[in-house]
DSSP file (Angstrom, degrees, kcal/mol; ACC not computed):
  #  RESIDUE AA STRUCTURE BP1 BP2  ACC     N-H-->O    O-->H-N    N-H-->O    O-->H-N    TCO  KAPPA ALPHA  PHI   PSI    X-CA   Y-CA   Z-CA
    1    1 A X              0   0    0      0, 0.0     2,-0.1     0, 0.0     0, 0.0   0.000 360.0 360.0 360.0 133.9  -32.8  220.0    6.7
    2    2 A X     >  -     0   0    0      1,-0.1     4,-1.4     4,-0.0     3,-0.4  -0.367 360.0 -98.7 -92.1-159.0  -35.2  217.6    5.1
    3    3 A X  H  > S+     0   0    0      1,-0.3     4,-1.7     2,-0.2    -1,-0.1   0.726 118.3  59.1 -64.6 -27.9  -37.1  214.9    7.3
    4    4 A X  H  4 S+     0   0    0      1,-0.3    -1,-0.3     2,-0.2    -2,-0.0   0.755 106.3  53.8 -85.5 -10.7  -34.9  211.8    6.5
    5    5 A X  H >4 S+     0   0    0     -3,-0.4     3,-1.6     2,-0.1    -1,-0.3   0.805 111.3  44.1 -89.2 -59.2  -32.1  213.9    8.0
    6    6 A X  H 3< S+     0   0    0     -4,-1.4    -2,-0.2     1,-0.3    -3,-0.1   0.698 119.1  36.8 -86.8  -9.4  -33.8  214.6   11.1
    7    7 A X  T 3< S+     0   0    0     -4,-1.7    -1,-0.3    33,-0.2    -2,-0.1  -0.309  81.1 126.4 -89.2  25.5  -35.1  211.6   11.8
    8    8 A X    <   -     0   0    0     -3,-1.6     2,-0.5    -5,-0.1    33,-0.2   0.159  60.7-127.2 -79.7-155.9  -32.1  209.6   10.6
    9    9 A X        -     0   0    0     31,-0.1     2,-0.1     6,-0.1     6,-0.1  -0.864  31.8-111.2-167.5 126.2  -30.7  206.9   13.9
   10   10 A X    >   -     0   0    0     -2,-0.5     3,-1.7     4,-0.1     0, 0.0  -0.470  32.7-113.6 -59.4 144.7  -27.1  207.5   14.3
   11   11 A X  T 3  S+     0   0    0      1,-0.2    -1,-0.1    -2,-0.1     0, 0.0   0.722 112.3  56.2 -47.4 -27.9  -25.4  204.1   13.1
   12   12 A X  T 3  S+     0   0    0      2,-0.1    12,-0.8    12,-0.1    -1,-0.2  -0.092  98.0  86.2-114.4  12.7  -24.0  202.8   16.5
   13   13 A X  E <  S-A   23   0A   0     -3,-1.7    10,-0.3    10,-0.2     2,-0.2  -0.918  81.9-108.6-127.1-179.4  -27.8  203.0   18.4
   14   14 A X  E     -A   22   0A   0      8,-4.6     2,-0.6    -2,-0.2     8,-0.6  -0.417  34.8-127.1 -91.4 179.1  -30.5  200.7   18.7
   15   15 A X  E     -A   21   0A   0      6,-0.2     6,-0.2    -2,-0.2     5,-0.1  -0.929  23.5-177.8-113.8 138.7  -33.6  201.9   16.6
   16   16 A X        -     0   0    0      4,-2.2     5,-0.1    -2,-0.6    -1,-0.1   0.295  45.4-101.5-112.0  -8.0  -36.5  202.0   18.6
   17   17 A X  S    S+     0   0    0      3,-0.3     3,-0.4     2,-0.0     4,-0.0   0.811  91.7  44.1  88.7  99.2  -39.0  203.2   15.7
   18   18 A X  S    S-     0   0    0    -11,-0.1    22,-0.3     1,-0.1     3,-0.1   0.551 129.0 -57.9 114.7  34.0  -40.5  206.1   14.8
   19   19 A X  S    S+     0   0    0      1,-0.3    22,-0.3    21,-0.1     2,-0.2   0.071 103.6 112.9 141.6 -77.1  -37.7  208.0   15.1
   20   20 A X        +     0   0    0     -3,-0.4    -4,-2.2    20,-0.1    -3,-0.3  -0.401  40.2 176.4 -85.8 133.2  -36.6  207.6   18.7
   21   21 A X  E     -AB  15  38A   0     17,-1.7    17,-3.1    -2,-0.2     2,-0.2  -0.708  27.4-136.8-121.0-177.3  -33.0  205.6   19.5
   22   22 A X  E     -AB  14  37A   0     -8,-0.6    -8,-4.6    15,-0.2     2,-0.2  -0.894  19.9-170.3-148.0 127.6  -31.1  204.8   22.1
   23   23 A X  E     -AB  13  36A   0     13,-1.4    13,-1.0   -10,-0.3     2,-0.2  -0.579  12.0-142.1-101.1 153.8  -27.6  205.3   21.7
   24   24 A X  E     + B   0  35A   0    -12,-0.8     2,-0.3    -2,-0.2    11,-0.2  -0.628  28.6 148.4-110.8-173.8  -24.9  203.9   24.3
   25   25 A X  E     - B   0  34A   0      9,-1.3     9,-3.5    -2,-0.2     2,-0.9  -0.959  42.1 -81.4 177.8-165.0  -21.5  205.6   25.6
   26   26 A X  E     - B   0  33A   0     -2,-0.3     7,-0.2     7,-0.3     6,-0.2  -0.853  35.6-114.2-137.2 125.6  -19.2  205.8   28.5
   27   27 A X    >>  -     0   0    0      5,-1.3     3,-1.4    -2,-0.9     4,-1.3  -0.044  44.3-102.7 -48.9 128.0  -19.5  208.0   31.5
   28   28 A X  T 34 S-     0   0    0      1,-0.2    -1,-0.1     2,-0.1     4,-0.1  -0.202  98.7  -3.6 -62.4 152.4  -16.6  210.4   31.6
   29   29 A X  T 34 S+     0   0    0      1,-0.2    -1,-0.2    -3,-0.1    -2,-0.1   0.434 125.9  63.6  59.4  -1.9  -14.1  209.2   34.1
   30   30 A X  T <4 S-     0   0    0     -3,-1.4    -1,-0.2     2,-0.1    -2,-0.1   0.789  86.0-134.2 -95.9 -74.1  -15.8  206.2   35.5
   31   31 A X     <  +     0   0    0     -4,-1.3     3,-0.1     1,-0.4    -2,-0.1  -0.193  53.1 135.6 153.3 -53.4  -16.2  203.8   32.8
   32   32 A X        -     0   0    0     -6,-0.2    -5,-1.3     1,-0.1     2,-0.4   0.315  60.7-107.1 -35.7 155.5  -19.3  202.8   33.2
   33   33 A X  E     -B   26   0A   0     -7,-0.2     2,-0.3    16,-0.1    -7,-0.3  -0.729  31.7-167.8 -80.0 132.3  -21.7  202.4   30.2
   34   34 A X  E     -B   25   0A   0     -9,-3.5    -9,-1.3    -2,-0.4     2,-0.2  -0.868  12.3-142.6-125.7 160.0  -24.4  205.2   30.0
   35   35 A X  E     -B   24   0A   0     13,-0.3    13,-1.0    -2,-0.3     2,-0.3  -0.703  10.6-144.9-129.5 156.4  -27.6  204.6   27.5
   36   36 A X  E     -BC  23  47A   0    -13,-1.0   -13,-1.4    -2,-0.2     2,-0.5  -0.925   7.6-158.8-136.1  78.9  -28.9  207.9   25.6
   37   37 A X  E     -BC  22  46A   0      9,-1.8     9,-2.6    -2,-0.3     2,-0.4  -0.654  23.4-179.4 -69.7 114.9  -32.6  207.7   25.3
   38   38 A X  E     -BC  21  45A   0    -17,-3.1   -17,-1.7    -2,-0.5     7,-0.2  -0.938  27.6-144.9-144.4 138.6  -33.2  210.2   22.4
   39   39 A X    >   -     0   0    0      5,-2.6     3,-1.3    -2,-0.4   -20,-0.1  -0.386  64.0 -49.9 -95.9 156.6  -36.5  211.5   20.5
   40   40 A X  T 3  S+     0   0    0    -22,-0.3     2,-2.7     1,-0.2    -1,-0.3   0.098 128.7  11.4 -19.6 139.5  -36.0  212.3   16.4
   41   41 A X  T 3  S-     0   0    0    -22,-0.3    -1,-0.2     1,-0.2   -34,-0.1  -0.036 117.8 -85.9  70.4 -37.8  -33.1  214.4   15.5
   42   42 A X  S <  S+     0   0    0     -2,-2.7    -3,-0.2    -3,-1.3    -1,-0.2  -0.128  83.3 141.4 114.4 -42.4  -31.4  214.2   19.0
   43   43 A X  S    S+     0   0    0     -3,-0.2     2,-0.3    -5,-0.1    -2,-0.1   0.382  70.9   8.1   3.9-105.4  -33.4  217.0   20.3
   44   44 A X  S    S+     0   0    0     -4,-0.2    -5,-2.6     2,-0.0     2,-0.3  -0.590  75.3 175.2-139.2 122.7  -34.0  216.1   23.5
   45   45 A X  E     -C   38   0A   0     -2,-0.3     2,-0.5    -7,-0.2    -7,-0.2  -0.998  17.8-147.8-152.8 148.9  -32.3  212.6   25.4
   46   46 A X  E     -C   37   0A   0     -9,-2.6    -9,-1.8    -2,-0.3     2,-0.4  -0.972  21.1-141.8-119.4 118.3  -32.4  211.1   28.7
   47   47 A X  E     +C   36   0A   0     -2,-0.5     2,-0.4   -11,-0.2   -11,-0.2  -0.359  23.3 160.2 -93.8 135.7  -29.5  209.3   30.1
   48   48 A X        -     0   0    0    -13,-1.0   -13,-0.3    -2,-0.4     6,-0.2  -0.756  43.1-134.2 169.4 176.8  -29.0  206.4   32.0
   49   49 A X  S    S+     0   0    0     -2,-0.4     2,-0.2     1,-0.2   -16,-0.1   0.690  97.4  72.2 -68.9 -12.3  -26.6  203.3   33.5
   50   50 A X    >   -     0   0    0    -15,-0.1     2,-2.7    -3,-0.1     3,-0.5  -0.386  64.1-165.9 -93.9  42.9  -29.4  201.3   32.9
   51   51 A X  T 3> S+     0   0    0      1,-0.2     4,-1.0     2,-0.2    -1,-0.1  -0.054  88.0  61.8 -95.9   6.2  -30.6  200.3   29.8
   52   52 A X  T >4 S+     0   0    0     -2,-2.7     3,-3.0     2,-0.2     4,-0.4   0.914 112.6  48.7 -69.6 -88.7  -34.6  198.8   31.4
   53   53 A X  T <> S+     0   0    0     -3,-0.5     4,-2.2     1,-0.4     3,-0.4   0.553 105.2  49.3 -62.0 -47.4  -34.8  202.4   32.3
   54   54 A X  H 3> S+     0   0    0     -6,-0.2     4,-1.1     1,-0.2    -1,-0.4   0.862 108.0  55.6 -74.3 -16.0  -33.8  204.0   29.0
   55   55 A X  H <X S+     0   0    0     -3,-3.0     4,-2.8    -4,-1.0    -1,-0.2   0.941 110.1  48.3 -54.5 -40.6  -36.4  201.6   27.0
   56   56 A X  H  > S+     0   0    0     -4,-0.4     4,-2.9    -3,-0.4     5,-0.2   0.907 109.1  59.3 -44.7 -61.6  -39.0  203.2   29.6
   57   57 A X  H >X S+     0   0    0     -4,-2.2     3,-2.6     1,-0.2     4,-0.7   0.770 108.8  36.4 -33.7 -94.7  -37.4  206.4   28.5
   58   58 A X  H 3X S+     0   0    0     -4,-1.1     4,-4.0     1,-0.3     5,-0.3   0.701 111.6  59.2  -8.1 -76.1  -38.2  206.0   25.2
   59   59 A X  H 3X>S+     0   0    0     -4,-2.8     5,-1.6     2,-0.2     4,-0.7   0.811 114.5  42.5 -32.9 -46.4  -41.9  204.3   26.0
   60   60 A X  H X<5S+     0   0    0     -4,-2.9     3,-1.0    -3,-2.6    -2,-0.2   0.947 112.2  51.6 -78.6 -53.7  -42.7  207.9   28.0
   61   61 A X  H 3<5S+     0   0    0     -4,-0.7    -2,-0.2     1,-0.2    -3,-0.2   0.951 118.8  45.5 -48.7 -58.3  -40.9  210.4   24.9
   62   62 A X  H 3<5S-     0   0    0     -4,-4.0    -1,-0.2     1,-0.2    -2,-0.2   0.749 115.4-123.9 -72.0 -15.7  -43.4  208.2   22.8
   63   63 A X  T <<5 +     0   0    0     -3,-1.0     2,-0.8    -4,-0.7    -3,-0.2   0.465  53.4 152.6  61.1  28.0  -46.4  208.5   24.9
   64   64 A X      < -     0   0    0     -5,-1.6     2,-0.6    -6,-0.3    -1,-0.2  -0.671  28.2-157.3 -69.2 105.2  -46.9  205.4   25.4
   65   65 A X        -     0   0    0     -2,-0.8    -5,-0.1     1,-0.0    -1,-0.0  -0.751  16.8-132.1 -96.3 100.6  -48.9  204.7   29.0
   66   66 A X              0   0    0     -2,-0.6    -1,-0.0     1,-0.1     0, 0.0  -0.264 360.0 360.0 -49.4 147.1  -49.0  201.7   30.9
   67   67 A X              0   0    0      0, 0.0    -1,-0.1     0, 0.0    -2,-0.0   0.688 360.0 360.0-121.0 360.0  -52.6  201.1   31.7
C-alpha cells in the first residue's frame, strides 16, 4: 500500500489535516449520530455523540497540548 492510500480521508468525513478525519455515523439501534475520530489509515479512532469532543480527539491523536 503506498502512502496516498493510507493516508487517503474517506469521502463522507471532515479532513482534519495531516491525515487525521473525523467521520460521522449512527449508533446501532438508537439513532443517534456518533463522530469517529480517526488517525491516518483508520488505524486507530475514538468515538463519540459529541462532535466538541471528537475535535479534542483528534487535537490529543495529533499531539497537540493545550498550554
Amino acid at each position: 500500500m503506498d502512502d496516498s492510500q493510507k493516508t487517503a480521508v474517506p469521502s463522507n468525513a471532515i479532513d482534519c489535516g495531516d491525515g487525521y478525519y473525523i467521520e460521522t455515523g449512527e449508533e446501532p439501534g438508537i439513532g443517534e449520530v456518533r463522530y469517529a475520530a480517526c488517525m491516518p489509515g483508520g488505524a486507530i479512532c475514538r468515538y463519540s455523540n459529541d462532535l466538541w469532543q471528537a475535535q479534542i480527539y483528534i487535537e490529543q491523536m495529533k499531539g497537540n497540548r493545550c498550554q
